[in-house]
Legacy VTK file of the C-alpha trace (Angstrom):
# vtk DataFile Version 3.0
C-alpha trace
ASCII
DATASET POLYDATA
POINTS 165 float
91.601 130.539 98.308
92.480 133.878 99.938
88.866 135.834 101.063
90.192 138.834 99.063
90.547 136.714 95.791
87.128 135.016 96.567
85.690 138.281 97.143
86.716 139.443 93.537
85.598 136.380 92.007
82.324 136.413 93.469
82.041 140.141 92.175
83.109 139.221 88.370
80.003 136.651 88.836
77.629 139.266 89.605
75.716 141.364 86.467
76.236 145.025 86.017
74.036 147.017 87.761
73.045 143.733 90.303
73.899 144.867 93.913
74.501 141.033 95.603
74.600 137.353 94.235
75.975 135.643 97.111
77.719 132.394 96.273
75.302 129.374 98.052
75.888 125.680 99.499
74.102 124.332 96.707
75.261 125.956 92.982
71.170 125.958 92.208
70.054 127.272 88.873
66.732 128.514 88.397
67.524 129.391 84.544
67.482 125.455 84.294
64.396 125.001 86.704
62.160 127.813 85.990
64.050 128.704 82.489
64.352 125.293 80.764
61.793 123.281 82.423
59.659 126.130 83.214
59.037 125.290 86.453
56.465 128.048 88.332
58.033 129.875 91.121
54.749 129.015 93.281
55.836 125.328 93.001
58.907 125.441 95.240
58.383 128.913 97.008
55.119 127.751 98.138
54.498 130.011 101.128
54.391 133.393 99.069
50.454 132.402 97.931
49.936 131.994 101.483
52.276 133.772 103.561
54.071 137.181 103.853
57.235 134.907 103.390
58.172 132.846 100.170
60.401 130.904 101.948
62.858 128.572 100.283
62.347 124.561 100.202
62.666 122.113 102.682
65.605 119.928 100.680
62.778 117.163 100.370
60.752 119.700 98.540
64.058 118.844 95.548
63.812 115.265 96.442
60.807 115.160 95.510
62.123 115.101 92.025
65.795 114.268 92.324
65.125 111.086 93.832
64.297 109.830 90.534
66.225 112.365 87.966
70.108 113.525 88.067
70.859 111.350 91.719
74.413 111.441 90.805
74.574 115.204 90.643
77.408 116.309 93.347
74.624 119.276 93.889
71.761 116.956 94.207
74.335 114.613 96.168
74.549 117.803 98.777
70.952 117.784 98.987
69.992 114.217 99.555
72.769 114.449 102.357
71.011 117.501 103.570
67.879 115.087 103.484
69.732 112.439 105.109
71.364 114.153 107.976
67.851 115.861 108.927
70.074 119.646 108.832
68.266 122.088 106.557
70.728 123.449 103.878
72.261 126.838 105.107
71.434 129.056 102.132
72.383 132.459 101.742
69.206 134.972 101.941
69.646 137.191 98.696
66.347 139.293 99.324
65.407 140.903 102.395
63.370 143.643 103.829
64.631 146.228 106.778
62.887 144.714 109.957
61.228 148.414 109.880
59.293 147.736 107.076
56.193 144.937 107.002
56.212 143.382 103.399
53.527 140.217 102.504
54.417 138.127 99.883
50.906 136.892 99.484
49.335 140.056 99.029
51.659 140.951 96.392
51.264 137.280 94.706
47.353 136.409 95.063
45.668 139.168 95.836
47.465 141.863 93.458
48.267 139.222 90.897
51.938 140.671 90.563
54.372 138.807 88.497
57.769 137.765 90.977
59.699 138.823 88.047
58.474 142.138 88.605
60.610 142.610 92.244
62.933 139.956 91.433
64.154 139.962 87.794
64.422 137.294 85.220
64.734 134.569 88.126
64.548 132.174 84.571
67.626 133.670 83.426
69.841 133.567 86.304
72.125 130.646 86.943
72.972 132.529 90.676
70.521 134.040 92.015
71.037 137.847 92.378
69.388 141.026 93.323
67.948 143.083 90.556
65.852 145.754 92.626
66.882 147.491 96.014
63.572 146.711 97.544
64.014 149.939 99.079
61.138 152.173 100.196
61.280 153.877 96.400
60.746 151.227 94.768
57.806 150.311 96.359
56.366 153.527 96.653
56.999 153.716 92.503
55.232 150.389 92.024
52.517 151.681 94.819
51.925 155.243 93.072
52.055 153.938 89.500
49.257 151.205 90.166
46.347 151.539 88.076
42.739 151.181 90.235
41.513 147.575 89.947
38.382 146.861 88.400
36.941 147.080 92.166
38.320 150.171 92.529
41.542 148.941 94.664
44.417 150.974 94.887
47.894 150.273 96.911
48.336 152.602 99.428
50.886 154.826 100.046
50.245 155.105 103.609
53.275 155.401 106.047
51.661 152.570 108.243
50.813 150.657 105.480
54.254 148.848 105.869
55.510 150.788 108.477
53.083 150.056 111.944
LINES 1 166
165 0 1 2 3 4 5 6 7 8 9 10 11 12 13 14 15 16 17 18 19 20 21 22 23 24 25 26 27 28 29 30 31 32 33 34 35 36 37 38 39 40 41 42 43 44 45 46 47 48 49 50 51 52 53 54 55 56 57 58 59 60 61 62 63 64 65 66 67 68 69 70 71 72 73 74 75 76 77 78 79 80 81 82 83 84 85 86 87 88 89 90 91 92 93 94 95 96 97 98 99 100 101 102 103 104 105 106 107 108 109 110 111 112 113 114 115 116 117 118 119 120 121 122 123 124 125 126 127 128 129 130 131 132 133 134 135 136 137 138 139 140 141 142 143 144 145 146 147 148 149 150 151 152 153 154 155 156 157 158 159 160 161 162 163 164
């Protein structure tokens, strides 16, 4: 397929209003996972209760499952391959930060409780993964301002260093 064609498909694909839903090795839908069988994001993206990254899964981390349900999948037959081979799976990163800015996952995701939805859309809904918010410094500084106090009297900060030291 000519890259100009693919380029238009992959644009028809996307949702008004999305910026990027980049086509990946593995057509993974997360509107079956965490839609239909309501699988929590924290079960896969592990690392964002205890990182500053979320981090995607090791292949094994599907495995884990598909070794026993939908083997003959061609997608989960990529991913046992993956497995097999010992290469990780080259997916496309949809969300990402400026390297100026310091963002923690697990601050956002244990200690402020925040839904991923609330950065990342209806992640249930999508069967490509795409980018609802910019994740620009707006954003955050909306989400940052508009924070009610905890019960402890917490408050985000909207400190320049905050993200930016």
């Amino acid at each position: 397929m000519p890259p100009v064609l693919g380029a238009i498909l992959a644009l028809a694909l996307v949702p008004a209003g999305c910026s990027y839903a980049p086509e990946q090795p593995v057509a993974y839908s997360h509107a079956v996972h965490a839609g239909k069988y309501q699988i929590q994001c924290l079960h896969c993206h592990f690392g964002a209760e205890r990182s500053r990254h979320a981090g995607v899964p090791p292949a094994q981390a599907c495995m884990n499952c598909h070794s026993q349900v939908k083997r003959d999948s061609p997608e989960v037959e990529k991913i046992s391959a993956a497995v097999n081979s010992g290469k990780p799976i080259a997916w496309v990163r949809v969300h990402r930060f400026p390297d100026h800015a310091f963002f923690d996952h697990s601050r956002h995701v244990k200690v402020a409780e925040i839904r991923c939805q609330t950065c990342h859309g209806p992640v249930e809904t999508m069967n490509r993964v795409y980018q609802v918010e910019s994740m620009g410094m707006g954003f955050c500084l909306d989400c940052h301002r508009n924070t009610q106090p905890s019960a402890d009297g917490f408050k985000p900060s909207i400190d320049c260093a905050g993200c930016h030291s």
